[in-house]
PQR file of N, CA, C, O and H, with PARSE charges and radii, in Angstrom:
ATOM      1  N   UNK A   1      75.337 145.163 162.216 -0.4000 1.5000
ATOM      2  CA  UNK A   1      74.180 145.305 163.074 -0.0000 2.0000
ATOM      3  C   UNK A   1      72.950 144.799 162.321  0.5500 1.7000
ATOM      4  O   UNK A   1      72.619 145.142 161.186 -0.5500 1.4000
ATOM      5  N   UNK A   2      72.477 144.147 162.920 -0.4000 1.5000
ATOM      6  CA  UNK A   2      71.474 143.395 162.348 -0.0000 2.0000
ATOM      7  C   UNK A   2      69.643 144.417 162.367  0.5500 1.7000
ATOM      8  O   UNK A   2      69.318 145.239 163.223 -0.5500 1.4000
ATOM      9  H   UNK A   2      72.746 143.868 163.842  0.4000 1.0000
ATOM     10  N   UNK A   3      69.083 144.125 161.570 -0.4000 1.5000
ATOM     11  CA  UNK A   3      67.883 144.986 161.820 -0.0000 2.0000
ATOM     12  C   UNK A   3      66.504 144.304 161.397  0.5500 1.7000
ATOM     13  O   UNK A   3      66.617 143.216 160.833 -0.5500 1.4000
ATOM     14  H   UNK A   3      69.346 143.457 160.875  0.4000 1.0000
ATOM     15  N   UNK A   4      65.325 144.759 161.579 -0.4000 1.5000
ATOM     16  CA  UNK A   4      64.107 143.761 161.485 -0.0000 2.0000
ATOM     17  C   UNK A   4      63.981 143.563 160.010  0.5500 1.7000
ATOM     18  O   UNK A   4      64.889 143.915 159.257 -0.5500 1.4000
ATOM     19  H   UNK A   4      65.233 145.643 162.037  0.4000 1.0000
ATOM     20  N   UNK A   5      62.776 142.955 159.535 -0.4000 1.5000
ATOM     21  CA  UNK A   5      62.405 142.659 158.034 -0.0000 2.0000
ATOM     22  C   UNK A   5      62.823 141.824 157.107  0.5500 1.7000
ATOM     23  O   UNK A   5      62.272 140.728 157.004 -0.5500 1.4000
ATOM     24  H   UNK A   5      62.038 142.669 160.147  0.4000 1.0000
ATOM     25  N   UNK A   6      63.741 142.145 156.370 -0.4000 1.5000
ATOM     26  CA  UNK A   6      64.632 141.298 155.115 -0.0000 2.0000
ATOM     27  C   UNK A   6      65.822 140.830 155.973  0.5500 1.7000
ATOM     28  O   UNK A   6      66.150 139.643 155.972 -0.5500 1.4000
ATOM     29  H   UNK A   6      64.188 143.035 156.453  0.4000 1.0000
ATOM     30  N   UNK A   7      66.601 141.942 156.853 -0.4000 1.5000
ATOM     31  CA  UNK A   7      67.792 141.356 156.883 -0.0000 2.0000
ATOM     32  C   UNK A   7      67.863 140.585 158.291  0.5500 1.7000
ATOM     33  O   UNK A   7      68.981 140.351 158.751 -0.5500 1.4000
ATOM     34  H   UNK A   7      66.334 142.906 156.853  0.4000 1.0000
ATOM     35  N   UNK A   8      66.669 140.165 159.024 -0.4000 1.5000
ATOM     36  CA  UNK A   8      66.877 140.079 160.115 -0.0000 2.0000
ATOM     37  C   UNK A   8      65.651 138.519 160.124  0.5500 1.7000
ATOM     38  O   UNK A   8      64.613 138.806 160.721 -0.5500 1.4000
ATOM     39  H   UNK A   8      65.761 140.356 158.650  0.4000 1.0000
ATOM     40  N   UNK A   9      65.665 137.560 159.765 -0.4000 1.5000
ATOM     41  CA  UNK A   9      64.431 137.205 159.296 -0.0000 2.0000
ATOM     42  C   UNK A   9      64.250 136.068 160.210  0.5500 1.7000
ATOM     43  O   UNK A   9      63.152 135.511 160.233 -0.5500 1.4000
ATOM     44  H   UNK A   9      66.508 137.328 159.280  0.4000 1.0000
ATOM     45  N   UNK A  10      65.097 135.710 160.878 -0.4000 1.5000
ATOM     46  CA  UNK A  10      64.850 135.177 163.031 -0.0000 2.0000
ATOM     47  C   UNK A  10      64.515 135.845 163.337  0.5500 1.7000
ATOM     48  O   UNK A  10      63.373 135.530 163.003 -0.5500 1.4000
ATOM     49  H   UNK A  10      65.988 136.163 160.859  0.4000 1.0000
ATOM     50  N   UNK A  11      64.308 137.309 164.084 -0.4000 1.5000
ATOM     51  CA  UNK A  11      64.070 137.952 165.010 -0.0000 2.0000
ATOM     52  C   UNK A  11      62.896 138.558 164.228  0.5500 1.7000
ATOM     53  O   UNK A  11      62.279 139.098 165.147 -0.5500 1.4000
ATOM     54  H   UNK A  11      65.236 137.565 164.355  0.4000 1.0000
ATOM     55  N   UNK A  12      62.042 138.865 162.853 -0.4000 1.5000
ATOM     56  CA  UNK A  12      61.342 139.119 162.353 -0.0000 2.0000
ATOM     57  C   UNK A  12      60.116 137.686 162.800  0.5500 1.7000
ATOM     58  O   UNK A  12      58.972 137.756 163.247 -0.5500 1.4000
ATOM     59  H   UNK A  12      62.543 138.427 162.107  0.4000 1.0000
ATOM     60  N   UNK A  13      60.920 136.555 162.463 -0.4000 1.5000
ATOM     61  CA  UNK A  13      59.657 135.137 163.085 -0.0000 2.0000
ATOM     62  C   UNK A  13      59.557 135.444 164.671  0.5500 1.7000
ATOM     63  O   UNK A  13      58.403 135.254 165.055 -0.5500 1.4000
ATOM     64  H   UNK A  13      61.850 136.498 162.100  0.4000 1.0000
ATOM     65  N   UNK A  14      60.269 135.786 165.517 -0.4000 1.5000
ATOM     66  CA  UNK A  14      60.307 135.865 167.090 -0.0000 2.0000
ATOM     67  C   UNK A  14      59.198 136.845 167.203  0.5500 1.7000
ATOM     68  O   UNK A  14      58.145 136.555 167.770 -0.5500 1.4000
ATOM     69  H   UNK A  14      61.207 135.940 165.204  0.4000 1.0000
ATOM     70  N   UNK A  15      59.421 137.976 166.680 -0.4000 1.5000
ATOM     71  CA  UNK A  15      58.252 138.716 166.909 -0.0000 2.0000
ATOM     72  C   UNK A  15      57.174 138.832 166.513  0.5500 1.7000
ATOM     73  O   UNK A  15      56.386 139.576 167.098 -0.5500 1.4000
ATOM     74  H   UNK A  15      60.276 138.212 166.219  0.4000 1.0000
ATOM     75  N   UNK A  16      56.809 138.111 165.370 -0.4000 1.5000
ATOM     76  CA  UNK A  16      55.528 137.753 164.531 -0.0000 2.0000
ATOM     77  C   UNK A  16      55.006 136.264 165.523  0.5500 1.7000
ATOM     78  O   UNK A  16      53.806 136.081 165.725 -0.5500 1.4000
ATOM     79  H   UNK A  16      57.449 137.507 164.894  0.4000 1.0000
ATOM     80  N   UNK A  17      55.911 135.429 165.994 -0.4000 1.5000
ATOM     81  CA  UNK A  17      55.749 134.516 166.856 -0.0000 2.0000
ATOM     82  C   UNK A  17      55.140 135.382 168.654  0.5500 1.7000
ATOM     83  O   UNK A  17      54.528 134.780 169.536 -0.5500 1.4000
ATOM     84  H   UNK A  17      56.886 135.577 165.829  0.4000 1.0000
ATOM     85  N   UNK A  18      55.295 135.913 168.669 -0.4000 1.5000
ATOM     86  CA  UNK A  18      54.925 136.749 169.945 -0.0000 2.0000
ATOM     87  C   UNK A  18      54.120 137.720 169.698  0.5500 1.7000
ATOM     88  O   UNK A  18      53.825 138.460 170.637 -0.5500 1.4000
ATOM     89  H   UNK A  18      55.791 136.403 167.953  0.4000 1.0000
ATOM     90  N   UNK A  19      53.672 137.917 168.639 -0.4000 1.5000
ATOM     91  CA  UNK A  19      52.300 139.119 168.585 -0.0000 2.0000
ATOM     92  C   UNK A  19      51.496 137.811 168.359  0.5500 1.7000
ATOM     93  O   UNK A  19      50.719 137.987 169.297 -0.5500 1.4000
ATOM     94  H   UNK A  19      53.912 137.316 167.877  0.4000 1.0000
ATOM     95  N   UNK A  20      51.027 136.426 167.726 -0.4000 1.5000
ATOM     96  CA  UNK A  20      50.662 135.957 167.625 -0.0000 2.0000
ATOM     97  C   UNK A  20      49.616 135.326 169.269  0.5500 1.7000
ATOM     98  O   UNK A  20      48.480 135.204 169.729 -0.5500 1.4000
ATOM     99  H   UNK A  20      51.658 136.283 166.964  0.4000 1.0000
ATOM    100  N   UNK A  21      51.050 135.117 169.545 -0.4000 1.5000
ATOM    101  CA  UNK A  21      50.924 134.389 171.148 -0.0000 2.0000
ATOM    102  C   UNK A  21      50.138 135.451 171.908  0.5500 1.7000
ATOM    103  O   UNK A  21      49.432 135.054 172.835 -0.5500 1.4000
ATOM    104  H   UNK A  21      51.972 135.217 169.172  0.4000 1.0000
ATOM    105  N   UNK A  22      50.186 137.069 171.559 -0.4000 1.5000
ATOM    106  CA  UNK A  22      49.619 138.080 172.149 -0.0000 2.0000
ATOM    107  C   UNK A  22      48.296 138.118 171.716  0.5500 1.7000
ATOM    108  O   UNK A  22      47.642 138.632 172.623 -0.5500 1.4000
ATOM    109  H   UNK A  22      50.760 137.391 170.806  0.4000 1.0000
ATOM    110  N   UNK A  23      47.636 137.848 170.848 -0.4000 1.5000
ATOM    111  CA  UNK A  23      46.644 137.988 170.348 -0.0000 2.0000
ATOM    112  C   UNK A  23      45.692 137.051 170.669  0.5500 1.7000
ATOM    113  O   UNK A  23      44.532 137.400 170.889 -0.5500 1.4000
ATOM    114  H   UNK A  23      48.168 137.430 170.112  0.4000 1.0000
ATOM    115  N   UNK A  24      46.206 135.363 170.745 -0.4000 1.5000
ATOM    116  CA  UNK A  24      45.698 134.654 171.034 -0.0000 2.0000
ATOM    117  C   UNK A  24      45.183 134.594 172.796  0.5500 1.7000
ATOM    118  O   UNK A  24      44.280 133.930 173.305 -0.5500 1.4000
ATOM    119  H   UNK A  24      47.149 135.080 170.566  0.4000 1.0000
ATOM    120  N   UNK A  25      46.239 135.647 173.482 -0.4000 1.5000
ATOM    121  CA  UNK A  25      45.684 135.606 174.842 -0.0000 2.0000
ATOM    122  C   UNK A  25      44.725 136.476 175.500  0.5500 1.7000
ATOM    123  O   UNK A  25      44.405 136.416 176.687 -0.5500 1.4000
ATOM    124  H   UNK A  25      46.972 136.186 173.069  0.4000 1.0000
ATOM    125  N   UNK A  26      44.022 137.804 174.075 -0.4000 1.5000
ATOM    126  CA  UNK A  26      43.606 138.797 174.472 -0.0000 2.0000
ATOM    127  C   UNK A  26      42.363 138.249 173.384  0.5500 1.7000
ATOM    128  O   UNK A  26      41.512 139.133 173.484 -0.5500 1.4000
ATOM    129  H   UNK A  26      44.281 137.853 173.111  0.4000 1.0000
ATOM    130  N   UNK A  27      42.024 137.566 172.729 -0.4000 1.5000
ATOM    131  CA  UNK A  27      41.173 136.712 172.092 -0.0000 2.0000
ATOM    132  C   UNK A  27      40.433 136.036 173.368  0.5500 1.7000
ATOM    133  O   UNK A  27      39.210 136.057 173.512 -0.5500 1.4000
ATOM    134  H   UNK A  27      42.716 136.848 172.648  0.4000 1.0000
ATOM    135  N   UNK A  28      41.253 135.494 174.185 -0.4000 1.5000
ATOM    136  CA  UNK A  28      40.585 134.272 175.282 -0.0000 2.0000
ATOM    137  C   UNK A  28      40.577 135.232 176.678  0.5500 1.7000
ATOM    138  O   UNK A  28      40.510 134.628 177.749 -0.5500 1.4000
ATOM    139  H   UNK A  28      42.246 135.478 174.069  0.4000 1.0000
ATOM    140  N   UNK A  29      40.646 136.790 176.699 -0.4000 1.5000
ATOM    141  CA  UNK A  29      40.435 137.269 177.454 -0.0000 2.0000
ATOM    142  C   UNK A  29      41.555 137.193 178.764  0.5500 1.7000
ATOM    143  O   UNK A  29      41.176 137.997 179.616 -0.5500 1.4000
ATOM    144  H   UNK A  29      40.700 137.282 175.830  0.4000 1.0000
ATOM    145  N   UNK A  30      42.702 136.546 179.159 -0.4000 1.5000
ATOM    146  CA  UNK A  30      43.895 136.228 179.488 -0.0000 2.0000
ATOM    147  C   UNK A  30      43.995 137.983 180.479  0.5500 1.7000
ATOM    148  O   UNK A  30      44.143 139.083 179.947 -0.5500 1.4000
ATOM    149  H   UNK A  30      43.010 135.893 178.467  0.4000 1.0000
ATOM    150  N   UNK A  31      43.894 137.777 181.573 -0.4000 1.5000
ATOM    151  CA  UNK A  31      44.757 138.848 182.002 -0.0000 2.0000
ATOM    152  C   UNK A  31      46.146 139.201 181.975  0.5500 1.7000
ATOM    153  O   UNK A  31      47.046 138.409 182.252 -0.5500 1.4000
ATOM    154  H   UNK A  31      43.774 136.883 182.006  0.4000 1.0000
ATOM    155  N   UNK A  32      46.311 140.386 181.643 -0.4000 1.5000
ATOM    156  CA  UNK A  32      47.831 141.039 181.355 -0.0000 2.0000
ATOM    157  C   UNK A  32      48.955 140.944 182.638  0.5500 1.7000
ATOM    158  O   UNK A  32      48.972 141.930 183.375 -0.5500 1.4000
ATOM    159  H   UNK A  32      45.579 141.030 181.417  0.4000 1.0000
ATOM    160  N   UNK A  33      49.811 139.928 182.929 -0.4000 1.5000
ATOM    161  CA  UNK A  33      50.411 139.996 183.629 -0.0000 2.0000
ATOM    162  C   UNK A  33      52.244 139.835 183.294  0.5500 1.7000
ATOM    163  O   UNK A  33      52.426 139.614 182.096 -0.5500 1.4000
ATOM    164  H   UNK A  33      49.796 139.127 182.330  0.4000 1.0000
ATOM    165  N   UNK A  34      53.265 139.890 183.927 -0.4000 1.5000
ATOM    166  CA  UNK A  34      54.553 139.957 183.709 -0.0000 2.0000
ATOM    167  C   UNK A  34      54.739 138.538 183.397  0.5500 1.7000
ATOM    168  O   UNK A  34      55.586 138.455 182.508 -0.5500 1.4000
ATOM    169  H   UNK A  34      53.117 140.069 184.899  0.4000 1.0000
ATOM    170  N   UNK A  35      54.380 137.582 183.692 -0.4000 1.5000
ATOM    171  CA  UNK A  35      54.319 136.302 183.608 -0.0000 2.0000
ATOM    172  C   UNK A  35      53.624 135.969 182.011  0.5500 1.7000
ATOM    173  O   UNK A  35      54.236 135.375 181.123 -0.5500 1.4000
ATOM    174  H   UNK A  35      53.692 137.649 184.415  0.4000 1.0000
ATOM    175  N   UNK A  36      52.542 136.376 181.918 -0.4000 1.5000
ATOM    176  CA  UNK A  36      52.166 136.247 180.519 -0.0000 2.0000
ATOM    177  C   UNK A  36      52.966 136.843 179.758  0.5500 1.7000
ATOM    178  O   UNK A  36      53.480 136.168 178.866 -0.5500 1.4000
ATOM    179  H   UNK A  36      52.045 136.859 182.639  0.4000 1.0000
ATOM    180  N   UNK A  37      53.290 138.169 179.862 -0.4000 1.5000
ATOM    181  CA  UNK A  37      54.308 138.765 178.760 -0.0000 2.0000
ATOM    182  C   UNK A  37      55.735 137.951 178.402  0.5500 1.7000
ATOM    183  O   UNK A  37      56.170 137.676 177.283 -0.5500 1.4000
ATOM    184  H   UNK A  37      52.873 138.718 180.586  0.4000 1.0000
ATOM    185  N   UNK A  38      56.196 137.718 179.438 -0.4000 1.5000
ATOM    186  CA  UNK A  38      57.399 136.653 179.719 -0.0000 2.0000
ATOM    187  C   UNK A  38      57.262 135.170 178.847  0.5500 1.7000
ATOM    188  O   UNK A  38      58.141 134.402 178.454 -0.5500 1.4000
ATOM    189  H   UNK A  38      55.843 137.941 180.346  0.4000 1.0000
ATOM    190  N   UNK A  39      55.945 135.124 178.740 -0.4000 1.5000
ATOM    191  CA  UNK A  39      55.537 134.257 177.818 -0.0000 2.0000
ATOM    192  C   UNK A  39      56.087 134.274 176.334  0.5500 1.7000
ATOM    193  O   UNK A  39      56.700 133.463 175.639 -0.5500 1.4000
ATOM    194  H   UNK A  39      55.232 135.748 179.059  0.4000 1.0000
ATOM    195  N   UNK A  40      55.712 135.260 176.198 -0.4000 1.5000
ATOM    196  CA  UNK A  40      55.347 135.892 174.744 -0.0000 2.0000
ATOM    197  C   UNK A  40      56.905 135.946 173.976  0.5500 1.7000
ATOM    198  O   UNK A  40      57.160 135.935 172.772 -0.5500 1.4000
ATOM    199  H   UNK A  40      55.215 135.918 176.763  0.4000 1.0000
ATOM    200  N   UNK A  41      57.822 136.009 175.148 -0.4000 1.5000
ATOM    201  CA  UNK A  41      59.327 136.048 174.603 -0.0000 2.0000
ATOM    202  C   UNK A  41      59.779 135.130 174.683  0.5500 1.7000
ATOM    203  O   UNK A  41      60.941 135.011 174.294 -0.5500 1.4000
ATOM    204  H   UNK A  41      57.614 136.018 176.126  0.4000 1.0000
ATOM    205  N   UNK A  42      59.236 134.280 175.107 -0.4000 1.5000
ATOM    206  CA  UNK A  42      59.656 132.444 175.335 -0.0000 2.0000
ATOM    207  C   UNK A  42      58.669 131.629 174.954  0.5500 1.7000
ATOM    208  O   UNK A  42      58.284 130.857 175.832 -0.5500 1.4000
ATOM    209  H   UNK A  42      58.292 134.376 175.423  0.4000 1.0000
ATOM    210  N   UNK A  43      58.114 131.559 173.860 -0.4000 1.5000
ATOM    211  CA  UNK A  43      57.024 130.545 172.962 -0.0000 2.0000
ATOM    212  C   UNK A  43      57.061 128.961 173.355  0.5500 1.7000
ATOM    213  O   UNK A  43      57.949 128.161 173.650 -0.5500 1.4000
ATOM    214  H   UNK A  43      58.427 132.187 173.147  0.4000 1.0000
ATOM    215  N   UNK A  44      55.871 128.924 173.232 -0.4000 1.5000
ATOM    216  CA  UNK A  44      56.052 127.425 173.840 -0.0000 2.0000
ATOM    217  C   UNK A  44      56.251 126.687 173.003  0.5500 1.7000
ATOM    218  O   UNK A  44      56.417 125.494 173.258 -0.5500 1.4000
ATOM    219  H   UNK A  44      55.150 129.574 172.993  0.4000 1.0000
TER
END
């Protein structure tokens, strides 16, 4: 079973890749929608 941090260090970039993408949309004021979040798990 795989887990975040050291041993997991794809899914550690996925989510550092998606708080990123989160930040940048609440920076530019971006309303919160299912579509934006949906974003956030699929990086462009």
């Amino acid at each position: 079973m795989a887990t975040r941090g050291g041993r997991d260090a794809e899914g550690t970039t996925r989510v550092l890749t998606a708080l990123d993408l989160a930040v940048d949309d609440a920076e530019h004021g971006r309303q919160l929608t299912f579509a934006l979040m949906a974003k956030w798990q699929r990086p462009r």
